[in-house]
PyMOL CGO cylinders between C-alpha atoms (Angstrom):
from pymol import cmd
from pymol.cgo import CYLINDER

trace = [
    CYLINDER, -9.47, -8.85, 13.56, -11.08, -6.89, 15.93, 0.3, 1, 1, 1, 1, 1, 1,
    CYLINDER, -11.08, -6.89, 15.93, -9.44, -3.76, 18.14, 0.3, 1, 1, 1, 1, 1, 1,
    CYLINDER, -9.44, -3.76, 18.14, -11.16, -2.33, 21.12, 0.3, 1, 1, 1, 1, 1, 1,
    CYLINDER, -11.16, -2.33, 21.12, -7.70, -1.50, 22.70, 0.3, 1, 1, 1, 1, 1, 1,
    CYLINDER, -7.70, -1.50, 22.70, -6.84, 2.32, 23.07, 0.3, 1, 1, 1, 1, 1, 1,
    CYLINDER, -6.84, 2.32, 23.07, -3.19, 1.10, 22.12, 0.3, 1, 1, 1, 1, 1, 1,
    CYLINDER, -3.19, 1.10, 22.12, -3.65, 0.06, 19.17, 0.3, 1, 1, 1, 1, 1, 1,
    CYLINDER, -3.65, 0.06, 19.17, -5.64, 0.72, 15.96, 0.3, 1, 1, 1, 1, 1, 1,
    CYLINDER, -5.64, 0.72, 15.96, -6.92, -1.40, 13.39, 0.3, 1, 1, 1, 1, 1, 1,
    CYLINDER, -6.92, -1.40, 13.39, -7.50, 0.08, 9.62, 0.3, 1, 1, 1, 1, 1, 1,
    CYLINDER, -7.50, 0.08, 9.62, -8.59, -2.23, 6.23, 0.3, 1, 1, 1, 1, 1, 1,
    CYLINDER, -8.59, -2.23, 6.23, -6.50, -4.97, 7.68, 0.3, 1, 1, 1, 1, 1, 1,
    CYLINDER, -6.50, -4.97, 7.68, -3.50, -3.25, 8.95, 0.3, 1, 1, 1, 1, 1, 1,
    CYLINDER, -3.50, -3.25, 8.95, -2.27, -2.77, 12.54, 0.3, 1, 1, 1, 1, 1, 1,
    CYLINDER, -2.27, -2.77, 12.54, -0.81, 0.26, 13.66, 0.3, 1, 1, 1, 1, 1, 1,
    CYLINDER, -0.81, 0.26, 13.66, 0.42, 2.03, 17.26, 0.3, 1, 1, 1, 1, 1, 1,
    CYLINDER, 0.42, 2.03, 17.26, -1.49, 4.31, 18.92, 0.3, 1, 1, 1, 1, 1, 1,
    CYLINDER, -1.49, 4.31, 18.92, -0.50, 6.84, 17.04, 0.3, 1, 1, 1, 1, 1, 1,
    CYLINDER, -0.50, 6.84, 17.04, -0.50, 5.90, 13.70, 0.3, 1, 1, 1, 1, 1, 1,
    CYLINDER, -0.50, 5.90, 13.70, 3.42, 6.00, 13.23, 0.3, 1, 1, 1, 1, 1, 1,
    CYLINDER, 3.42, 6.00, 13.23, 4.34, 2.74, 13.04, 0.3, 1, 1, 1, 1, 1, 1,
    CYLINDER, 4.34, 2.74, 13.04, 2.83, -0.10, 11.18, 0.3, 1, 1, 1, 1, 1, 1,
    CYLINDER, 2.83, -0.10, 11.18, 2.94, -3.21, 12.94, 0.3, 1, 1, 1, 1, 1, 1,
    CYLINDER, 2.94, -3.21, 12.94, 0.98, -5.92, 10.87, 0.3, 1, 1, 1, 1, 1, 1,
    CYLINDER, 0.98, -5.92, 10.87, -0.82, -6.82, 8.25, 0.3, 1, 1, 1, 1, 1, 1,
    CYLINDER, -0.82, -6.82, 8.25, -4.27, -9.38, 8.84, 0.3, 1, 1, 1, 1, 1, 1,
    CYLINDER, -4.27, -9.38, 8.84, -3.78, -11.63, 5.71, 0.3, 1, 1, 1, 1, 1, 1,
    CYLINDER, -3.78, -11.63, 5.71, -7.37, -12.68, 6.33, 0.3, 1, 1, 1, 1, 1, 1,
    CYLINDER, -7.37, -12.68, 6.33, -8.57, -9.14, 5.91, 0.3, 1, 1, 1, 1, 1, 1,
    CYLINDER, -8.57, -9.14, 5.91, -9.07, -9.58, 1.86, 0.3, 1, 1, 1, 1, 1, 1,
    CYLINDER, -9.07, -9.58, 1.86, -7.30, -6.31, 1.33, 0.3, 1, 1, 1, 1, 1, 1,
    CYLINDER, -7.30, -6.31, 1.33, -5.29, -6.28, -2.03, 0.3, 1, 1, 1, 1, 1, 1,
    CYLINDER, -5.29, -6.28, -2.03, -4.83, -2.94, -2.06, 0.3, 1, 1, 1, 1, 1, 1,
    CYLINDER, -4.83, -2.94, -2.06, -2.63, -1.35, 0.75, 0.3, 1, 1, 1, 1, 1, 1,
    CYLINDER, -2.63, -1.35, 0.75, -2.60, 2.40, 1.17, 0.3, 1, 1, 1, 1, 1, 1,
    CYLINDER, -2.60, 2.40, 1.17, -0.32, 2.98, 4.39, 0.3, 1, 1, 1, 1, 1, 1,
    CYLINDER, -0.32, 2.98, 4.39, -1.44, 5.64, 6.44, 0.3, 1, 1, 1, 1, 1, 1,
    CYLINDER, -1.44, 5.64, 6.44, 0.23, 9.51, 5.64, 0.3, 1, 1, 1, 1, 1, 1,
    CYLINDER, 0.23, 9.51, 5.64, 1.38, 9.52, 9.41, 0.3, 1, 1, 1, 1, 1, 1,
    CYLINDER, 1.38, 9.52, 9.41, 3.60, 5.95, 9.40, 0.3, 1, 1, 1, 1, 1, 1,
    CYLINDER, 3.60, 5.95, 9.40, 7.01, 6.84, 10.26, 0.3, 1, 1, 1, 1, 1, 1,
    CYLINDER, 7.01, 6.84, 10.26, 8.20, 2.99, 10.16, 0.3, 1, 1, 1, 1, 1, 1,
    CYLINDER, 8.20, 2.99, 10.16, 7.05, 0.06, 8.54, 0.3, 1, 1, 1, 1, 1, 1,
    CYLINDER, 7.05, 0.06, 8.54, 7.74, -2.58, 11.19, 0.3, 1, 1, 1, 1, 1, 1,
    CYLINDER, 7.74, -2.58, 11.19, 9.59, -6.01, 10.39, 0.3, 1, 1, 1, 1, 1, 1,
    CYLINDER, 9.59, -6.01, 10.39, 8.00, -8.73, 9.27, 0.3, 1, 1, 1, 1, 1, 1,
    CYLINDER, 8.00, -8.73, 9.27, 4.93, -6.66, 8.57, 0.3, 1, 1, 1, 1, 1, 1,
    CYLINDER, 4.93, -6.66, 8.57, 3.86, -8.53, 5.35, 0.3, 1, 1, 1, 1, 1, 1,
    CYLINDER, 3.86, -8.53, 5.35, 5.52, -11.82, 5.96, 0.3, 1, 1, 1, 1, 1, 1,
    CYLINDER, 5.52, -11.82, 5.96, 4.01, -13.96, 3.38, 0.3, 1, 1, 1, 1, 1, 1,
    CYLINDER, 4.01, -13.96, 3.38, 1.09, -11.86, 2.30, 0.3, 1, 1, 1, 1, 1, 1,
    CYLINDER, 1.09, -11.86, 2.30, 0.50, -13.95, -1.10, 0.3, 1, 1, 1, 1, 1, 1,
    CYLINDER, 0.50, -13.95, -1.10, -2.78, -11.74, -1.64, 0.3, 1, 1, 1, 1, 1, 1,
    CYLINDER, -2.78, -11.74, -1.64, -1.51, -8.01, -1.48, 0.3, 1, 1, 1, 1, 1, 1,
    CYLINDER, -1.51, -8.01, -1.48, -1.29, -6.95, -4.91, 0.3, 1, 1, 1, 1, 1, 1,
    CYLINDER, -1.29, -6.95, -4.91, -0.36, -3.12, -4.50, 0.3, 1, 1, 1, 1, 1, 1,
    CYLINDER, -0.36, -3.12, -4.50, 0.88, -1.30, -1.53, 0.3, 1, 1, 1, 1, 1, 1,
    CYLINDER, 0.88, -1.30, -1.53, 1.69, 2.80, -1.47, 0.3, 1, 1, 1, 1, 1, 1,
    CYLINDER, 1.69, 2.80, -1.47, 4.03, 3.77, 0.88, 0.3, 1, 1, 1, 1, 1, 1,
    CYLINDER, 4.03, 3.77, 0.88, 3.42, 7.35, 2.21, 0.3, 1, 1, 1, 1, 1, 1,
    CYLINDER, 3.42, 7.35, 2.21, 6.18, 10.22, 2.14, 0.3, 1, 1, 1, 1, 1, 1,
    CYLINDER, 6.18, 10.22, 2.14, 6.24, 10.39, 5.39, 0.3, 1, 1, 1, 1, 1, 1,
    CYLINDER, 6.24, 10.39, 5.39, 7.73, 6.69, 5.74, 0.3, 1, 1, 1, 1, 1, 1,
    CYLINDER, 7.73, 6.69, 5.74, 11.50, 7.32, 6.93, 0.3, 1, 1, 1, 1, 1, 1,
    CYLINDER, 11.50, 7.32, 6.93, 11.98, 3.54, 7.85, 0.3, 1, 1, 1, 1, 1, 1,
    CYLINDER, 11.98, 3.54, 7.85, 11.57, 0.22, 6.57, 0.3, 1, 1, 1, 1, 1, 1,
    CYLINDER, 11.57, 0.22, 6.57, 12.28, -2.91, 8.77, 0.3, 1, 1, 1, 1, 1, 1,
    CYLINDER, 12.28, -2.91, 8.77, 13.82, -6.05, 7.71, 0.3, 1, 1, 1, 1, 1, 1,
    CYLINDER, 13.82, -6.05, 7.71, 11.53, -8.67, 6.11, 0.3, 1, 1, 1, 1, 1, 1,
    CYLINDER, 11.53, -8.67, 6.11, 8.76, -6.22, 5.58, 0.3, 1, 1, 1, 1, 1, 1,
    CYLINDER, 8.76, -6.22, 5.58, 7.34, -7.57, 1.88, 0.3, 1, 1, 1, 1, 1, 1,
    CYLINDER, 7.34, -7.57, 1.88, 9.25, -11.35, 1.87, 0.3, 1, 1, 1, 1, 1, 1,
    CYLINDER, 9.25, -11.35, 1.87, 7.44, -13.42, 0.27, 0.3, 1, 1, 1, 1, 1, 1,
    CYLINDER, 7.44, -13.42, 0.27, 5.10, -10.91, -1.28, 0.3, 1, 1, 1, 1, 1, 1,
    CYLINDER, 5.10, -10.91, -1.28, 5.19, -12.65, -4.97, 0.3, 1, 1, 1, 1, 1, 1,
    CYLINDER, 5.19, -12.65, -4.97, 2.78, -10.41, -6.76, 0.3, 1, 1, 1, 1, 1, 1,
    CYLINDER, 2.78, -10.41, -6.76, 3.36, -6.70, -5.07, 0.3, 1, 1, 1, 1, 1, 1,
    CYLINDER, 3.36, -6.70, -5.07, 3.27, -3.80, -6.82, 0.3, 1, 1, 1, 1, 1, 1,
    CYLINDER, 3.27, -3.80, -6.82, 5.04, -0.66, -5.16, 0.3, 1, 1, 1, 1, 1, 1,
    CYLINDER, 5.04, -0.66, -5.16, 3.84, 2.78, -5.15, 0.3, 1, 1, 1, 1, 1, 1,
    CYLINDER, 3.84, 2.78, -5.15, 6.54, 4.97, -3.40, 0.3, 1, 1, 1, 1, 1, 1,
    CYLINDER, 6.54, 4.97, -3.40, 6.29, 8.50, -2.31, 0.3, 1, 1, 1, 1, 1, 1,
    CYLINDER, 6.29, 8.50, -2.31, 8.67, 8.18, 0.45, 0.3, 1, 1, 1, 1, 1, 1,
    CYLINDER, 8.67, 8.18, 0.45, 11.50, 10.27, 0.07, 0.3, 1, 1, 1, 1, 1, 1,
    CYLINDER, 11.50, 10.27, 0.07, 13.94, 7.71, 1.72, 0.3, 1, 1, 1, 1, 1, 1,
    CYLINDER, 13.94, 7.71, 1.72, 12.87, 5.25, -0.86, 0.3, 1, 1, 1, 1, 1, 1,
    CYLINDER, 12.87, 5.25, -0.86, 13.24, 4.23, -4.28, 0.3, 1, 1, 1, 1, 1, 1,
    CYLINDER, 13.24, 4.23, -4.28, 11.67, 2.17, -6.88, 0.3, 1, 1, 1, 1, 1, 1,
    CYLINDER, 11.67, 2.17, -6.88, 13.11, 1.14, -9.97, 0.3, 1, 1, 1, 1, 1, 1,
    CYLINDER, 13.11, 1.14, -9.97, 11.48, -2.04, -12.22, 0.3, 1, 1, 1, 1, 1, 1,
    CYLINDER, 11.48, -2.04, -12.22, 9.07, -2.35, -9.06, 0.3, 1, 1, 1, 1, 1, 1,
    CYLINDER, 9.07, -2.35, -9.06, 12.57, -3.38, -7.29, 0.3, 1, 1, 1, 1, 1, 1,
    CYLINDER, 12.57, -3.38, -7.29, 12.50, -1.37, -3.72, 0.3, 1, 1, 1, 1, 1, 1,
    CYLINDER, 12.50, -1.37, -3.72, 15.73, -0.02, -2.64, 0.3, 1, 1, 1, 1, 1, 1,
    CYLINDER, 15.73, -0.02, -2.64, 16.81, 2.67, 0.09, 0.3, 1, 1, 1, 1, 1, 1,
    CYLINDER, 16.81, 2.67, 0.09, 17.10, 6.69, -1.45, 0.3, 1, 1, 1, 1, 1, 1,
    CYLINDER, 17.10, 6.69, -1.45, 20.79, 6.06, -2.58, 0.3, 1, 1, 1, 1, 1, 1,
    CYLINDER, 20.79, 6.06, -2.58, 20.16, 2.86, -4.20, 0.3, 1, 1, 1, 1, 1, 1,
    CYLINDER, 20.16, 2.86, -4.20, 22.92, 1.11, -2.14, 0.3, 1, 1, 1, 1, 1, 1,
    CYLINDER, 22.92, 1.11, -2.14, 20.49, -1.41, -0.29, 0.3, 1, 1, 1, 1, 1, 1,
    CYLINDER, 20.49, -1.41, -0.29, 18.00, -3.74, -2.12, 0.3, 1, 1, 1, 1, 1, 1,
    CYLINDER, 18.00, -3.74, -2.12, 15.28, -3.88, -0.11, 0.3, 1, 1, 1, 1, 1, 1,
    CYLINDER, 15.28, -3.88, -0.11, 12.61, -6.16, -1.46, 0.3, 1, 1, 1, 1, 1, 1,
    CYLINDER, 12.61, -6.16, -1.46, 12.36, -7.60, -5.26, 0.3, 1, 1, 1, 1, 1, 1,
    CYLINDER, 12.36, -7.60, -5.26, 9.20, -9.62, -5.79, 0.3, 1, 1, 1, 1, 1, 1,
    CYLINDER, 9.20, -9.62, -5.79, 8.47, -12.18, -8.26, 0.3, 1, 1, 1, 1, 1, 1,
    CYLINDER, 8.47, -12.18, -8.26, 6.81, -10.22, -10.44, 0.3, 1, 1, 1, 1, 1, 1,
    CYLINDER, 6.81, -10.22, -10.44, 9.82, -7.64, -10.85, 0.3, 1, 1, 1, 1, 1, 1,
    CYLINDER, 9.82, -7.64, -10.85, 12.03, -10.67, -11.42, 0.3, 1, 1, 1, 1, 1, 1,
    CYLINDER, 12.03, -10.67, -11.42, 10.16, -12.41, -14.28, 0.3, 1, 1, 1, 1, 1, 1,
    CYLINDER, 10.16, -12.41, -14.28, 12.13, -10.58, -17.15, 0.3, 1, 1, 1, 1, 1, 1,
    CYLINDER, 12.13, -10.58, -17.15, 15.48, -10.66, -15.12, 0.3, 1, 1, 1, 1, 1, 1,
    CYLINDER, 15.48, -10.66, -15.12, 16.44, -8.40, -12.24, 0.3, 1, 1, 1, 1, 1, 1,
    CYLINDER, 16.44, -8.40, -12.24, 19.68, -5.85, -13.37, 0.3, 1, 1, 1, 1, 1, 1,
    CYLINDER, 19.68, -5.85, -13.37, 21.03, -5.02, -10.41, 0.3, 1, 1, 1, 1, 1, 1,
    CYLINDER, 21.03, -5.02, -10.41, 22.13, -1.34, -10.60, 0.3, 1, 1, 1, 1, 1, 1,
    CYLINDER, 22.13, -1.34, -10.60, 25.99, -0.92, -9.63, 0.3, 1, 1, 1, 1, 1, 1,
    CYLINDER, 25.99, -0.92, -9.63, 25.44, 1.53, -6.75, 0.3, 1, 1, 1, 1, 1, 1,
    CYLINDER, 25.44, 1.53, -6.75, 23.98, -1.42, -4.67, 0.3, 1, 1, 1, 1, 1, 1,
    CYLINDER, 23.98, -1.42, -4.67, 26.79, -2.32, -1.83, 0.3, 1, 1, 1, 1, 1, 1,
    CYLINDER, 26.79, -2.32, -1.83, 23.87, -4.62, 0.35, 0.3, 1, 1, 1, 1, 1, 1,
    CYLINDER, 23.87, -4.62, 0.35, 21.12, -7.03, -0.81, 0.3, 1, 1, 1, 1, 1, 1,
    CYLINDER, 21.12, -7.03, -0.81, 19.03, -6.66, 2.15, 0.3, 1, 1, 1, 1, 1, 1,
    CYLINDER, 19.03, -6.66, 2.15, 17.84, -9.54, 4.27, 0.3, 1, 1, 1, 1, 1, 1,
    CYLINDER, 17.84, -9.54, 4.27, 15.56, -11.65, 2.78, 0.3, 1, 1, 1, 1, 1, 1,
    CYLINDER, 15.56, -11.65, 2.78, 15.11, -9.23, -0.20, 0.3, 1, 1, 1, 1, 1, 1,
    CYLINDER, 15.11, -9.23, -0.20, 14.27, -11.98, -3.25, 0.3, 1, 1, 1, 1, 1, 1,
    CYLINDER, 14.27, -11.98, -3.25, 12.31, -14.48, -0.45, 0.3, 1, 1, 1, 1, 1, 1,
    CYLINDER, 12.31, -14.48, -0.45, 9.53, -16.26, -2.97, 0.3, 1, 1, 1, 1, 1, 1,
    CYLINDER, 9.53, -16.26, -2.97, 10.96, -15.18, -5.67, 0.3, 1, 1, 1, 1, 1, 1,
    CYLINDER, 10.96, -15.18, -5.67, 9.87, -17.97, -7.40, 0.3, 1, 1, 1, 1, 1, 1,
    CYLINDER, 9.87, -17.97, -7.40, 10.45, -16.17, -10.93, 0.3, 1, 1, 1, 1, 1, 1,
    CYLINDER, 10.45, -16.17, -10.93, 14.03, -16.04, -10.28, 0.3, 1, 1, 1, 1, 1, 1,
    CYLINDER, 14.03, -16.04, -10.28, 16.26, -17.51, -12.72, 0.3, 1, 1, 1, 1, 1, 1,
    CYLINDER, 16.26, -17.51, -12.72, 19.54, -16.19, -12.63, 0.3, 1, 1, 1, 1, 1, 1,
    CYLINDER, 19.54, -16.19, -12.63, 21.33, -13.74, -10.49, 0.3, 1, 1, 1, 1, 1, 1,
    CYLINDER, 21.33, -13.74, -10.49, 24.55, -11.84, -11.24, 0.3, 1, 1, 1, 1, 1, 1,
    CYLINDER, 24.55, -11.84, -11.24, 25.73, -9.28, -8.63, 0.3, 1, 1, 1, 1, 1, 1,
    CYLINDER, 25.73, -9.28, -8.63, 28.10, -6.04, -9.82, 0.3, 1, 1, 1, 1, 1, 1,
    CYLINDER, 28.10, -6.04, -9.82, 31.28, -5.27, -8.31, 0.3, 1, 1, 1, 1, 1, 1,
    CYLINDER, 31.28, -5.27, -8.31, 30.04, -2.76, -5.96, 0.3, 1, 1, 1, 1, 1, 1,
    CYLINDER, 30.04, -2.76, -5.96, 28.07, -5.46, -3.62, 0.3, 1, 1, 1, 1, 1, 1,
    CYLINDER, 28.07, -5.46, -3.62, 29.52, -6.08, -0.56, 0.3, 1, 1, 1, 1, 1, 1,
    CYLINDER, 29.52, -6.08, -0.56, 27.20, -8.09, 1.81, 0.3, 1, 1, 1, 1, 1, 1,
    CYLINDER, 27.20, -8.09, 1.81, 24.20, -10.36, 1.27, 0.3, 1, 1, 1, 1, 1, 1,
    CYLINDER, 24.20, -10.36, 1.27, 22.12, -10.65, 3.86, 0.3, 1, 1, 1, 1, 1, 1,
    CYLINDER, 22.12, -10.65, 3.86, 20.72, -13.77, 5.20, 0.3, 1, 1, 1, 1, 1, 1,
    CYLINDER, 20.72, -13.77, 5.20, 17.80, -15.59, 3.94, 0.3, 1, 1, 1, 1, 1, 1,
    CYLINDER, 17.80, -15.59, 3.94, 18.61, -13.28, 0.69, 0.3, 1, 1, 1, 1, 1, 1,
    CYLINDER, 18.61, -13.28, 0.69, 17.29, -16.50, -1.60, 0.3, 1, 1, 1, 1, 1, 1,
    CYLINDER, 17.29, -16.50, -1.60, 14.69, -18.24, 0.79, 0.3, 1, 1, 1, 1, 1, 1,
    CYLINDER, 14.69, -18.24, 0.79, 12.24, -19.72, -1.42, 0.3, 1, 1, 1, 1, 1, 1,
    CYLINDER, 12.24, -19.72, -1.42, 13.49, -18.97, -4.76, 0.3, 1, 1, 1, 1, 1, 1,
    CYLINDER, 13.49, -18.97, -4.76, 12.28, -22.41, -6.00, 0.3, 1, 1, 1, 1, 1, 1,
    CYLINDER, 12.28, -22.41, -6.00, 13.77, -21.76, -9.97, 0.3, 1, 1, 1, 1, 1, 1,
    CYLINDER, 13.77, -21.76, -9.97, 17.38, -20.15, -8.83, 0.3, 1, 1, 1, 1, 1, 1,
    CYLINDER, 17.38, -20.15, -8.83, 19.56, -22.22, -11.09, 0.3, 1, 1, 1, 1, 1, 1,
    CYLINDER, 19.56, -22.22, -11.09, 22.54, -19.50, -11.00, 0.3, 1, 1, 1, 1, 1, 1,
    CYLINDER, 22.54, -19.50, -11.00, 23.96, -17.09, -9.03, 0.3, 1, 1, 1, 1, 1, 1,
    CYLINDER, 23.96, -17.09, -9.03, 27.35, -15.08, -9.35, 0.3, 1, 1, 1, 1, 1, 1,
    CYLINDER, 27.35, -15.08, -9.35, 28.65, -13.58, -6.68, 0.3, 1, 1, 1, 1, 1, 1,
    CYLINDER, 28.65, -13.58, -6.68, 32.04, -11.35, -7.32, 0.3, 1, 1, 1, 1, 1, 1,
    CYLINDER, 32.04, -11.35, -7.32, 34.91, -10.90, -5.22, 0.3, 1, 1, 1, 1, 1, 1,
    CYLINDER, 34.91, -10.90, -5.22, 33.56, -7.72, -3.45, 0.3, 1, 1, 1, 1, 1, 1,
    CYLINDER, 33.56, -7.72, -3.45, 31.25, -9.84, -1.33, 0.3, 1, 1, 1, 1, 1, 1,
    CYLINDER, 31.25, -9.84, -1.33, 32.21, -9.98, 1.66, 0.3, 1, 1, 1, 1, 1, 1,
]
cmd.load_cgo(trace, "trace")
């Protein structure tokens, strides 16, 4: 991909606004593994990584204060490198500061089982998409929603269990 538009700019495969603060797109073609968002991303757009098979690590700035929907589905073999403050990563499971929302899971975090930590009231829309490692899910009492497409692609998913709380 090539950017001569003053709109836009174009850096080791990602596309950003003009101004650098919110990330738009990733080129899958680029051959970038590695993904160091820029310090000045505000918002890491939906659907930025849609199915981006190849991205092995990605490091997500502190000055990142919002993360779409979608952003990392399908993302089997991601790593996460956090320094956002909004953000939090625990097992390489993404989740908003306060741990309520799951925001992404990948594969790789769900190979050895995913314990989902009882603060989490919303599995975020299509957090565990391609999460072909997934076995078995079992939800605490303190979710509430799951979010469409939560499950897309989990090839393996033989169980899930889903309390009462759900709503």
């Amino acid at each position: 991909l090539k950017n001569e538009s003053p709109y836009f700019h174009y850096v080791d495969g990602v596309l950003y606004n003009r101004d650098v603060t919110l990330l738009m797109h990733y080129s899958m073609g680029s051959g970038v593994k590695e993904v160091r968002i820029a310090d000045t991303v505000r918002t890491i757009g939906r659907n930025s990584f849609w199915n981006c098979k190849m991205i092995e690590r990605i490091v997500i700035p502190s000055s990142v204060r919002q993360i779409g929907y979608n952003p990392f589905a399908n993302c089997p073999d991601i790593v996460f490198e956090n320094h956002s403050p909004y953000y939090s990563v625990v097992d390489n499971v993404l989740y908003n500061i306060s741990i309520e929302e799951l925001v992404c899971c990948p594969s790789s975090a769900a190979r050895n089982g995913v314990k989902i930590p009882d603060t989490v009231l919303n599995i975020g829309r299509n957090a565990f998409t391609g999460c072909e490692s997934l076995k078995r899910v079992v939800f605490p009492e303190s979710v509430r929603y799951i979010s469409r497409g939560a499950f897309s692609g989990c090839i393996n998913l033989e169980e899930v269990l889903i309390p009462s709380t759900v709503r």
